[in-house]
C-alpha positions in Angstrom: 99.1 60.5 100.6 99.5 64.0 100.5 98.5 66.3 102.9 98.2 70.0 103.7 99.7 70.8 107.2 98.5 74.3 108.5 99.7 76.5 111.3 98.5 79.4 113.2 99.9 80.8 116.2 97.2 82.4 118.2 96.5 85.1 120.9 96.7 84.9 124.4 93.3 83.8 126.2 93.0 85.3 129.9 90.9 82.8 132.1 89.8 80.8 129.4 86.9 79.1 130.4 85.6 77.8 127.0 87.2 77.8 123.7 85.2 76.3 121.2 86.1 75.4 117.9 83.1 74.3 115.2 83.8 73.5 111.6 80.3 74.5 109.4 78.9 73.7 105.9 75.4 73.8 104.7 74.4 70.8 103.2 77.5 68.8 103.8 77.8 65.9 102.2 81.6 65.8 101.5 83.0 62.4 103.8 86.3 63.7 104.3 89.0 63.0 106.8 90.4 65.7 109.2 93.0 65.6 111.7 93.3 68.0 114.3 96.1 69.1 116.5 95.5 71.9 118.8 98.5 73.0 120.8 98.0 74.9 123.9 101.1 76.3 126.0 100.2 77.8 129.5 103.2 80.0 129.3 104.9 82.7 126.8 107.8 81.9 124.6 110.8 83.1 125.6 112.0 86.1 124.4 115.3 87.2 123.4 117.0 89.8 125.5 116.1 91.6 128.5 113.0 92.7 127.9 110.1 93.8 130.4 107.2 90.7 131.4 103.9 91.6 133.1 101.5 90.1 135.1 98.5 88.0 133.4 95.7 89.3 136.1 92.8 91.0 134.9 92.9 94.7 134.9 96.4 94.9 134.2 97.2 96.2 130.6 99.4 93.8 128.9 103.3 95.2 128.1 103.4 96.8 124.2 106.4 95.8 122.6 108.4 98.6 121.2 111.8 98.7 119.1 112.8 95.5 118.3 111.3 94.2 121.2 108.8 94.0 118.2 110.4 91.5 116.9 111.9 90.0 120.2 108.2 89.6 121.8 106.5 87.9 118.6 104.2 85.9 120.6 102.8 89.2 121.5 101.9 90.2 117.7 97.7 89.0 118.3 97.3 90.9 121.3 95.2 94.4 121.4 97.7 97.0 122.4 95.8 99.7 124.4 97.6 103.6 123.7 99.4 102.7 120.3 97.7 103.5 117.2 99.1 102.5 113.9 99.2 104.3 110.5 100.5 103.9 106.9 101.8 106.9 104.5 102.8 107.6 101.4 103.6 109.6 98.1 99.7 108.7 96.8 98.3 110.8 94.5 96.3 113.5 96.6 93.7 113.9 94.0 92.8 110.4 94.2 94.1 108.8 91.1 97.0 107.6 90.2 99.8 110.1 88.8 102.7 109.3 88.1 102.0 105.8 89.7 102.2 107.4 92.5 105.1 109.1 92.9 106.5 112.5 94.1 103.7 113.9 95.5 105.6 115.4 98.1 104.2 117.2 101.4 106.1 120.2 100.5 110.2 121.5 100.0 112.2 123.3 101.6 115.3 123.6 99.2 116.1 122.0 95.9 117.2 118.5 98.1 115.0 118.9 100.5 111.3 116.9 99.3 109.6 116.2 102.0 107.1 112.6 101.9 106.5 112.1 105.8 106.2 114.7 108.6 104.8 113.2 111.8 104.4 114.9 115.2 104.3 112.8 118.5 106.3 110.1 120.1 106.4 106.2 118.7 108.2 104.7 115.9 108.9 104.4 112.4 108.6 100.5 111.4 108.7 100.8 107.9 110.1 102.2 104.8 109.6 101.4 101.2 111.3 102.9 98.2 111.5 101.9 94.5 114.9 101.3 93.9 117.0 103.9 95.3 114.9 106.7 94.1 114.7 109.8 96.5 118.2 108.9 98.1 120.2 110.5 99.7 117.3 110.6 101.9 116.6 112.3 105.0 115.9 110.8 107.9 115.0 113.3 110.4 114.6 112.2 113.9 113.7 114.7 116.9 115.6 117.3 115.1 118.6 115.9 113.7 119.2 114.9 110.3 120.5 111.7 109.0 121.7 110.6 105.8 120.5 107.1 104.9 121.2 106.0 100.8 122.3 103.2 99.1 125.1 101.7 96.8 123.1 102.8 93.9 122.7 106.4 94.6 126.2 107.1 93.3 124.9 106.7 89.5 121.4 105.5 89.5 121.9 105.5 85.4 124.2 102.5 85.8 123.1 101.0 89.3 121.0 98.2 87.4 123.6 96.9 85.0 126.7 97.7 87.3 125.9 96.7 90.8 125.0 93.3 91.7 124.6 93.7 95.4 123.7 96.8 96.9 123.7 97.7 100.3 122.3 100.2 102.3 124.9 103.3 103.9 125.6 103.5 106.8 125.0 99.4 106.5 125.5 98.4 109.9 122.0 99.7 111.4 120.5 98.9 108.6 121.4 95.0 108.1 120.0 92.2 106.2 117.9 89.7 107.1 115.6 93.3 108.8 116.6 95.6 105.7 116.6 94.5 101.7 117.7 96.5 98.9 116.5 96.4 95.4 119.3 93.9 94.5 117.4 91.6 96.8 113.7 92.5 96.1 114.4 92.7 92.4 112.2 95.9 92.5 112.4 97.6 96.3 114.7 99.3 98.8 112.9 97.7 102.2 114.0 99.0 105.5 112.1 97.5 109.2 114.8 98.6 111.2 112.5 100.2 114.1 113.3 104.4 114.5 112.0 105.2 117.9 111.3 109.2 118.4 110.3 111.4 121.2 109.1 114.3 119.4 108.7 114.1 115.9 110.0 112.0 112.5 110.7 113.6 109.0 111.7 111.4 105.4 112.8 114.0 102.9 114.1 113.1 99.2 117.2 114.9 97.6 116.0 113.9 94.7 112.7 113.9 92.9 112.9 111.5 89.9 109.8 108.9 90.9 109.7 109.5 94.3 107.9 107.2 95.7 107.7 106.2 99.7 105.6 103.9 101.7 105.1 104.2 105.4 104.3 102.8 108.6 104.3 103.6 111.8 102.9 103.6 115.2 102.1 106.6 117.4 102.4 106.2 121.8 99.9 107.5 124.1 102.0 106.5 127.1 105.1 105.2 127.5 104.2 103.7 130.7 103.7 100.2 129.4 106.3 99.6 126.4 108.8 97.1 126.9 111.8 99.2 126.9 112.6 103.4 127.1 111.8 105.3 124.0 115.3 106.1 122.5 115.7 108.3 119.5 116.9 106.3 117.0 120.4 107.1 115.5 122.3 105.3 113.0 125.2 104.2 115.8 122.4 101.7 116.8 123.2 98.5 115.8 120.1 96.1 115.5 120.5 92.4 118.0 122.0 89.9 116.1 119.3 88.0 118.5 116.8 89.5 116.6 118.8 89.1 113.3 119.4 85.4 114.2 115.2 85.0 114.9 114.5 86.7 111.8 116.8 84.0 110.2 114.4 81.1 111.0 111.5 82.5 108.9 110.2 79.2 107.4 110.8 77.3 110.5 108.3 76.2 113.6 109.5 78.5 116.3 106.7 77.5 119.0 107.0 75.8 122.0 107.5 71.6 121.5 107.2 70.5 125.1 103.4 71.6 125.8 99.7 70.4 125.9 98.3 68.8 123.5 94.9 67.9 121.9 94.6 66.1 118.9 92.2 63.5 117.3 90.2 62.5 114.2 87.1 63.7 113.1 84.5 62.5 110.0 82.6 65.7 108.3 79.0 64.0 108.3 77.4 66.2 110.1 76.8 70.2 109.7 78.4 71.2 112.4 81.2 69.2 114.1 82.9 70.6 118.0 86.5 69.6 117.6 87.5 71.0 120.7 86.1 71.8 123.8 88.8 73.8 126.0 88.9 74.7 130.0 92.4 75.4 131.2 93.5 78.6 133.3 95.3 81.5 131.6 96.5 80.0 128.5 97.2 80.4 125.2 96.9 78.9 121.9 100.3 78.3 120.5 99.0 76.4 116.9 96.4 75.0 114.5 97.0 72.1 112.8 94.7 70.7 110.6 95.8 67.7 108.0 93.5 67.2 105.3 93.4 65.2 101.9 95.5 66.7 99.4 92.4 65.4 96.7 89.8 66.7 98.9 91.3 70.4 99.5 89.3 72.5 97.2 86.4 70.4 98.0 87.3 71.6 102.2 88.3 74.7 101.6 85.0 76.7 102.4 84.1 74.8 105.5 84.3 77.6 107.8 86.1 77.7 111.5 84.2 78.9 113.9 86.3 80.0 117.3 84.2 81.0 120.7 86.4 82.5 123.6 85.3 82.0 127.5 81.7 80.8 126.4 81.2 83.9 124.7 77.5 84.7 122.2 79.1 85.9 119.5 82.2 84.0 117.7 85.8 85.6 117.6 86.6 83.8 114.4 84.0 83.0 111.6 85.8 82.1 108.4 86.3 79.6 105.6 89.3 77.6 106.1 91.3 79.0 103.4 91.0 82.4 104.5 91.6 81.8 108.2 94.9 80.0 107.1 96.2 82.9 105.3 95.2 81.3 101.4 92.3 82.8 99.3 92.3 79.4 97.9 94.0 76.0 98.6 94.1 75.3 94.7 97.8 74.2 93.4 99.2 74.8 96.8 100.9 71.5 97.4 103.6 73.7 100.7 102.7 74.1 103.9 100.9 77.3 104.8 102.0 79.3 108.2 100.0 82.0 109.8 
């Protein structure tokens, strides 16, 4: 028989007391089978490279990953990071609709190849940067003052690029490598660049040219840098990504977690309308994966049974969502892969 497998990796629980999980339905009356796996890992992956740990005690505020300790520190990703605040730009239409599709409403110009899209004041990092195709490039990154030059094989005749250039890089291509950075050649559509561009002081993107424009943006702003993994470093193009992180990025697809750790597993029968599947009490631990195997015929029929999550024997639950949602799917209709969170 067929079965969906699903994975989450979850957040770190400090002094978990309780963890609860309870799969609802009104008016059950579906018999199905579901197995359960729950991993649980007392300890952190390990992290590539030599990045800063912290202690687990209460009061203590966890480490922020910064950089490409971003990447390096993944098991970090659910955790609340007190002093960083995230945000997301781009060349939107200011009047609210959509000219243009959205392109080349720039901030303002200073000379004929000078457009600018993003003009940030502040310390953090610039995580991502979205173009359509080449357009803009040359572009201008501008980091704490000084001006770099970032464009790609297609700048050089954008008439052509399509129908002349089968794989296009980005230049300079060594900061900017594959699998962290994709051009349009890749995306069919999208220059993509996640290589991390720390700043002290401020962060500019400016187009040279103008012809659909359009830039998406994210990045995160530092209150203090007294808890980031490593130094904030202006970012220049003669840094040259980990290949550790190249190399972790190169497993997408695969289950990275722990394998030697706790277990709790077991089989439940839905008839009842409400079912605990787990009742957790283990010291400063955390929640590596989810795994929930159900009938293949019976998914559509599950998918709405929501997954209920308590922490530390708290009133009010943490999670509270239909399994399809809480495993990443708006539906588990014609989905016959695995589904990781």
């Amino acid at each position: 028989m067929y079965c969906y497998t699903l994975f989450l990796l979850w957040r770190n629980i400090k002094f978990v007391k309780q963890l609860n999980y309870i799969i609802m339905k009104e008016k059950l009356k579906l018999l199905g089978l579901l197995l359960i796996g729950l991993f649980i890992s007392s300890t952190m992956a390990d992290a590539q490279g030599p990045v800063k740990t912290v202690s687990n005690q209460a009061g203590v505020i966890p480490v922020i990953p910064f950089g490409l300790d971003s990447y390096r520190m993944w098991d970090k990703w659910p955790q609340q990071r007190l002093g960083v605040r995230s945000f997301m730009r781009s060349t939107y239409d200011r009047r609210g609709h959509n000219e243009g599709a959205d392109a080349s409403h720039f901030l303002f110009a200073n000379e004929e190849t000078y457009n600018v899209t993003l003009d940030v004041k502040g310390k953090g990092a610039l995580y991502f940067f979205r173009t359509n195709h080449w357009h803009g490039s040359p572009w201008h990154f501008v980091v704490d003052g000084v001006d770099n030059i970032i464009q790609e094989t297609g700048t050089s005749d954008p008439v052509n690029a399509k129908k002349n250039i089968p794989k296009s890089v980005f230049i300079p291509s060594a900061p900017l490598p594959e699998p962290l950075n994709f051009t349009w050649a890749t995306t069919k559509g999208a220059d993509l660049i996640w290589t991390p561009m720390p700043f002290k002081e401020s962060m500019r993107i400016a187009y040279s040219r103008t012809r659909y424009g359009t830039g998406y943006y994210i990045y995160h702003l530092i209150a203090d840098e007294e808890n980031l993994s490593q130094p904030i470093k202006t970012w220049s193009p003669e840094q040259i990504p980990g290949q550790d992180v190249l190399d972790l990025l190169n497993k997408s697809g695969t289950d990275i977690a722990p394998k030697n750790i706790k277990k709790v597993s077991g089989k439940v029968r839905l008839n009842k309308g409400q079912l605990t599947l787990a009742d957790i009490k283990a010291p400063a631990s955390m929640v590596r994966a989810i795994k929930l195997t159900i009938p293949l015929d019976k998914a559509i029929d599950l998918e709405r049974i929501r997954l209920v999550v308590t922490w530390d024997g708290s009133k009010y639950a943490s999670v509270d969502a239909p399994l399809c949602l809480f495993f990443g799917a708006g539906t588990f209709y014609g989905c016959f892969l695995c589904l990781p969170c």
